[in-house]
C-alpha angles and dihedrals in degrees: 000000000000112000131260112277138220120197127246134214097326122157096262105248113276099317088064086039092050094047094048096055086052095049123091107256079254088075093059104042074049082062101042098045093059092040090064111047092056081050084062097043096260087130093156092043095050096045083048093055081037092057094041092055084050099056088060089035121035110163096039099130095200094061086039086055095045095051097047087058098051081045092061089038089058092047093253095138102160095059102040082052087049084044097043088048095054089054099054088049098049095036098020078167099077115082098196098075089052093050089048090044086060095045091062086043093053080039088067092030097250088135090166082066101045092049098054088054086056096053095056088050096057089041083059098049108017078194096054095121099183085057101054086045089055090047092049088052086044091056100051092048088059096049084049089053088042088053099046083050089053085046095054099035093053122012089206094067079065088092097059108016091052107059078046097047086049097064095045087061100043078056091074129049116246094239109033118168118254113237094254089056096052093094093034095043091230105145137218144182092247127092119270132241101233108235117224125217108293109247 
């Protein structure tokens, strides 16, 4: 089983299309350039031109987008969750904040949580087809945390909880990358956030 995804760097469904076609051509050079260099690996360059852009532009959800997801690739989860949950807030149309917000969660195994931001983003896009994959991995992780409970709480429920509990397991590999380590290879034994194709 392939691990969950998070989206990186799209164009934001048509709110993000809409406002780029308003935007002067600067604004998306202004996308494309930091996209690139944390593309590069010029993390702390990209989220200073980032922050730059957003002091000029605050509520641009694009750059907003962008810089959460440096954030995550940098390990700053905290505030790529704080980013990610503005955005749902502020734009609660677009689905993609919601899928990368549960990414970190499932990140930090708080799978409840994941799987609540999936559900708004299906709820969004009802054809957003990563989201409903993540929250397919998300609920399987939840039904291998509910067996391993069954199994602890009453060793008779062995019998039955545990060949279940097993292929949940054999679903996902041993070391899967964290969402944070998709773009630096590191690995972990959590489940990972599936990267899309960068914009």
């Amino acid at each position: 089983m392939k691990p969950i995804r998070r989206v990186v760097f799209p164009l934001l469904a048509s709110v993000a299309a809409t406002l780029l076609l308003a935007l002067p051509a600067a604004h998306a050079d202004d996308y494309s350039d930091v996209s690139q260099l944390a593309r590069n690996g010029k993390t702390t360059e990209a989220l200073a031109k980032a922050d730059g852009y957003l002091a000029k532009n605050p509520r641009d959800p694009q750059m907003r987008f962008i810089k959460a997801g440096i954030e995550a690739d940098m390990g700053k989860t905290d505030e790529a969750i704080a980013a990610y949950t503005e955005l749902t807030r502020d734009y609660p149309e677009l689905p993609e904040p919601y899928n990368n917000l549960a990414a970190l969660y499932a990140g930090r195994s708080e799978y409840g949580r994941a799987r609540d931001a999936l559900e708004m983003a299906v709820r969004t896009n009802p054809r957003y087809a990563l989201a409903y994959e993540n929250l397919g991995d998300v609920y399987a992780r939840l039904a291998a945390e509910s067996y391993a409970k069954a199994i602890a709480l009453d060793a008779g429920t062995r019998a039955s909880a545990a060949p279940k509990l097993a292929v949940i397991r054999s679903l996902f590999p041993a070391k899967a990358s964290t969402p944070a380590a998709i773009s630096s290879g590191a690995t972990s034994t959590k489940p990972a956030i599936k990267a899309s194709a960068a914009e």
